[in-house]
C-alpha positions in Angstrom: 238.3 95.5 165.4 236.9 97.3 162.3 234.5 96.7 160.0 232.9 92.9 161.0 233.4 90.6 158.4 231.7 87.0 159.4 233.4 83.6 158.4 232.3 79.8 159.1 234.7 76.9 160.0 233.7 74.1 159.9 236.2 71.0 161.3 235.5 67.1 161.3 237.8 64.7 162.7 239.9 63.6 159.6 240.9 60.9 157.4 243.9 59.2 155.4 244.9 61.5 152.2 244.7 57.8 150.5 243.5 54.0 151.4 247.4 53.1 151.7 249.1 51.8 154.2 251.8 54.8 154.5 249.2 57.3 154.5 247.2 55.3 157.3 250.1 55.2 159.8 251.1 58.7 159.0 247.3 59.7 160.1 247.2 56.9 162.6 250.0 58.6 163.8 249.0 61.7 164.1 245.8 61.4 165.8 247.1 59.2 168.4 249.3 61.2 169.3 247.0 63.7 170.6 246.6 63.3 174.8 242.8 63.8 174.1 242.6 60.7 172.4 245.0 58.4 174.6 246.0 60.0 177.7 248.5 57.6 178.7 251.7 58.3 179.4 253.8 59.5 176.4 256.8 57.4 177.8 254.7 54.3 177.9 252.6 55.2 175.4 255.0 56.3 172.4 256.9 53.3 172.3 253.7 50.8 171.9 252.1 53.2 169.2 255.3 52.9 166.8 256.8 49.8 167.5 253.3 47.8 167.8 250.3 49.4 166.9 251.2 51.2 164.1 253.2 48.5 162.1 250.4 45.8 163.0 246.9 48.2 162.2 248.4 50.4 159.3 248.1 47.3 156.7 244.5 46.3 158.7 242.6 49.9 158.5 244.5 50.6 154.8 242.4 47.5 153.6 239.5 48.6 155.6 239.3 51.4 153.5 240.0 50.7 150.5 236.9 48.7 150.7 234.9 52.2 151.3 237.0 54.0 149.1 235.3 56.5 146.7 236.2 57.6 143.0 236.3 61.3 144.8 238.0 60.1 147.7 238.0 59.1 151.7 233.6 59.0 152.2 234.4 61.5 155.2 236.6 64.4 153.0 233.9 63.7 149.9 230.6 64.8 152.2 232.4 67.5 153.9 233.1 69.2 151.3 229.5 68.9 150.0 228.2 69.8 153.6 231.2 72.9 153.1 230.0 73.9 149.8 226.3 73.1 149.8 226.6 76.2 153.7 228.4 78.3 151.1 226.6 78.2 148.6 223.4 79.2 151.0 225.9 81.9 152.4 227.5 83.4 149.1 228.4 86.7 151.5 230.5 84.6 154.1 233.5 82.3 153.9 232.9 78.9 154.5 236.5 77.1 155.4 236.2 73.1 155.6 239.3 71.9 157.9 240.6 68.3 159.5 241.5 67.4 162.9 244.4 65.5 161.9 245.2 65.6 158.1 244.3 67.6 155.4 242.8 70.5 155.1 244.4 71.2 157.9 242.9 73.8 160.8 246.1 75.6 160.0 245.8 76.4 156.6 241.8 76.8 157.3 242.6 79.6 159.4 245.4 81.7 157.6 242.5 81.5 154.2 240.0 83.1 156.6 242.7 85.5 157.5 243.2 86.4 154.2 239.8 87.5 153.3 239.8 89.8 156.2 237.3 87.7 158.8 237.3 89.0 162.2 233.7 87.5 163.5 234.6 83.4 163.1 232.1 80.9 164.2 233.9 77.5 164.7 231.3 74.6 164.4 232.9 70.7 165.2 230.6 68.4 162.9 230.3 66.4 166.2 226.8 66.7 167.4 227.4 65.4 171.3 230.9 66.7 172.7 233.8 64.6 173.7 237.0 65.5 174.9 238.2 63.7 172.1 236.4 65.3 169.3 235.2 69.2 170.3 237.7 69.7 173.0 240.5 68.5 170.2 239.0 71.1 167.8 239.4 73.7 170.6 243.0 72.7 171.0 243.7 72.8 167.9 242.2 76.4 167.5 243.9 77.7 170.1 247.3 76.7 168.9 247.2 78.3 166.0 246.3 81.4 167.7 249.5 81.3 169.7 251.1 82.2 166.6 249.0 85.6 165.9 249.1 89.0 167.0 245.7 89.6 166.6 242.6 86.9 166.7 238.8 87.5 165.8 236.0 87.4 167.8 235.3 83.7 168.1 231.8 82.0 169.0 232.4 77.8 169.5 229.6 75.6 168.7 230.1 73.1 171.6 228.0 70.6 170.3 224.4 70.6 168.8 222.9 67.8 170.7 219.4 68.5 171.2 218.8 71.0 168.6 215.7 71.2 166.7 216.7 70.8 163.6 219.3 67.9 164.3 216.5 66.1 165.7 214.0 67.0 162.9 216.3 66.0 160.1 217.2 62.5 162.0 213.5 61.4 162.8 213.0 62.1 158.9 215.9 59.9 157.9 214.7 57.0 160.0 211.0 57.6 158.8 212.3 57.5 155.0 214.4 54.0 156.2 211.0 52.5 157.6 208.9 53.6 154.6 211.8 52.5 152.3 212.2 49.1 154.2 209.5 48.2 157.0 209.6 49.0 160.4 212.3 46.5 162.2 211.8 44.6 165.5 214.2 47.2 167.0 215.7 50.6 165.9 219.5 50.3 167.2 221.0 53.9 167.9 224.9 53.1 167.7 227.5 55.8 168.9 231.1 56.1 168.7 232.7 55.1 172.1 234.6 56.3 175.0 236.8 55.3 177.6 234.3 55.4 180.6 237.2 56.8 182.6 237.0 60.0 180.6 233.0 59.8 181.4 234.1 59.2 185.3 236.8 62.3 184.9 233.8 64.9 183.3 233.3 64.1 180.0 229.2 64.7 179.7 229.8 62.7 176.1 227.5 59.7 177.2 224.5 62.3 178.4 224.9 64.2 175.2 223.8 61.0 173.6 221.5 60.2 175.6 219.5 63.4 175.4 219.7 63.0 171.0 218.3 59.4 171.8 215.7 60.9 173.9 214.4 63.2 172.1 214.5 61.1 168.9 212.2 58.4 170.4 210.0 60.9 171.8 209.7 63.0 168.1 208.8 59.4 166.7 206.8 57.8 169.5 208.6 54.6 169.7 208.0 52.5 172.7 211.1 51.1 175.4 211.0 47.8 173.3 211.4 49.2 170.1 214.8 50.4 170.3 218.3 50.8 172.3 221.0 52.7 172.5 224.7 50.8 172.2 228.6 52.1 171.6 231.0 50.9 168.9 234.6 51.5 167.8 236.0 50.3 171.1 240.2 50.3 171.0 242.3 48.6 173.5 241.8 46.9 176.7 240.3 49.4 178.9 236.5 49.1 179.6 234.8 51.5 176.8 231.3 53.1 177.1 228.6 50.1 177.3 226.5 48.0 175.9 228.7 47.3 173.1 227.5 47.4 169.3 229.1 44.6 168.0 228.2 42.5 171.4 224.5 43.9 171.1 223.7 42.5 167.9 225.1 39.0 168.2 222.4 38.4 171.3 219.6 40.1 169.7 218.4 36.7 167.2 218.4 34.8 170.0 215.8 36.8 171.7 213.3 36.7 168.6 214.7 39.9 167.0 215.2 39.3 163.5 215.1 42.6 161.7 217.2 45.4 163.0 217.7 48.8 161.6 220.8 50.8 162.8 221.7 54.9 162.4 224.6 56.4 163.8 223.9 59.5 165.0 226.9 60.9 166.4 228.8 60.8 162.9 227.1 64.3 160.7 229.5 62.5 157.6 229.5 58.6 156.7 232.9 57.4 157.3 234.9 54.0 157.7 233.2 53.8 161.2 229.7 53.4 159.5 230.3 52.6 156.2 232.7 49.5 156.8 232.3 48.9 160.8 228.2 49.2 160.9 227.2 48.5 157.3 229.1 45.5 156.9 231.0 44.2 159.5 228.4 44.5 162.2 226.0 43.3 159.4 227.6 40.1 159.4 227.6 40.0 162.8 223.7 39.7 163.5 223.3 38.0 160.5 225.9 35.4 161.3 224.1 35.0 164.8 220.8 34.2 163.6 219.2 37.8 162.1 217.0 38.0 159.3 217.2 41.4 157.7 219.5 44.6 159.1 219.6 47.8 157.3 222.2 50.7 157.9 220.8 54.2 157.6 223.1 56.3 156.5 224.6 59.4 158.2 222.9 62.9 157.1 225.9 64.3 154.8 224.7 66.6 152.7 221.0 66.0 152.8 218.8 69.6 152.4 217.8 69.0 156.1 221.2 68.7 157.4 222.4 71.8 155.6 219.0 73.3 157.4 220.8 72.2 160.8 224.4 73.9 159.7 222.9 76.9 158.5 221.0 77.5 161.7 223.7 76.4 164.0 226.5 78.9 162.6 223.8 82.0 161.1 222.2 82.3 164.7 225.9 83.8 165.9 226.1 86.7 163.5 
């Protein structure tokens, strides 16, 4: 293979090139496509994404976020390319590509840049701290189809997901202490993750362990007792029974059991996005509030906080 020459790529799940409704469905489109996401049958499935779904939710989820929008851009392209350039510039030696699921930058084009610079030694790290089939495994697929199309791949080392890792743990214990010094400590800490199909948990997927073990080891780094928190699962989609309890469902009971202040962190998302900024900041806000809550706080994602660059540093510098 030569010489080695090290290269970082980093991939998150991806976003609309713009809070319109075209550019919604086109990325709508796209990632619901993919057999990871919905496994259903394409036959069945195909004709319900484009003659019901997509007409009825691209107008919805452009709206959605345009109310997140940022003067940069979508909140999930504008922190990773900070977390992208804030790895690079701790690494000036090795090329740090940023690439997309689905959309722009695309894993594609992420790959020929790395190419181009000669890398031969590529670490591959999905900003998805628990793995899913539907986030890490994607990343994988996505990988390996590019490869199909080269004659000669690099050495590659897959960060399968980052779970329990010292670091990751550190840097979200400090987020929540900075949220309790900033704002009290609430009647209950609500740890909210993205959801699943349990199916795919019944078929293998470990996803709901993964986030079990971050919860776990969370509470344990911060002494909190059974009472004082829970673990729940938003961003349900269709009809099928999803991961459980629910987020949304959660919150609306908890005022009538005499808790009035929540706080909520997301831990599965490394990058705020519409899930947190829109769904958990202010539509499941509303939610709690509207049922009887007195004060609820969203703490944000890590982004490009110091300690989470720590965390990505570590994660892809251990490999070389």
């Amino acid at each position: 293979m030569g010489k080695a020459k090290q290269g970082i790529l980093l991939v998150n799940l991806g976003t609309p090139s713009a809070p319109t409704t075209k550019a919604v469905k086109r990325y709508l489109s796209q990632f619901l496509h993919d057999q990871r996401v919905v496994d259903l049958s394409r036959w069945l499935w195909l004709p319900v994404l484009h003659g019901v779904i997509l007409p009825l939710r691209g107008p919805k989820v452009a709206k959605m976020y345009q109310s997140i929008w940022m003067e940069e851009g979508s909140p999930l392209l504008v922190y990773s390319r900070k977390q992208q350039q804030a790895l690079a510039a701790r690494l000036p030696t090795i090329p740090v590509e940023l690439a997309m699921t689905y959309g722009e930058p695309s894993i594609s084009q992420a790959l020929v840049n790395l190419k181009s610079l000669g890398v031969n030694q590529l670490v591959v790290l999905p900003l998805f701290p628990q793995y899913s089939c539907s986030t890490a495994a994607a990343v994988w697929d996505g990988i390996a189809k590019e490869f199909k199309k080269y004659r000669g791949i690099p050495s590659v080392h897959f960060i399968r997901d980052y779970a329990a890792h010292h670091a990751y743990i550190e840097a979200l214990a400090g987020s929540i202490e900075a949220s309790y010094h900033k704002h009290g400590k609430p009647d209950l800490l609500l740890f909210s993750y993205h959801g699943i199909p349990e199916r795919f948990a019944s078929q293998g997927d470990d996803y709901p362990r993964r986030c079990a073990t971050t919860t776990r080891a969370v509470i344990d780094r911060l002494h909190l007792q059974p009472k004082e928190y829970m673990m729940t699962y938003q961003s349900r989609f269709g009809r099928e029974p999803w991961l459980m309890p629910y987020t949304d469902e959660t919150l609306k009971s908890l005022p009538e059991k005499g808790i009035k202040h929540v706080q909520v962190i997301c831990p599965g998302f490394s990058s705020d996005c519409l899930e947190t900024l829109e769904e958990i900041a202010v539509l499941n806000r509303e939610v709690f509030l509207a049922a009887g809550g007195d004060r609820y706080e969203y703490i944000p994602a890590l982004n490009d906080s110091p300690a989470h660059i720590d965390l990505l540093e570590q994660l892809c510098t251990k490999h070389f």
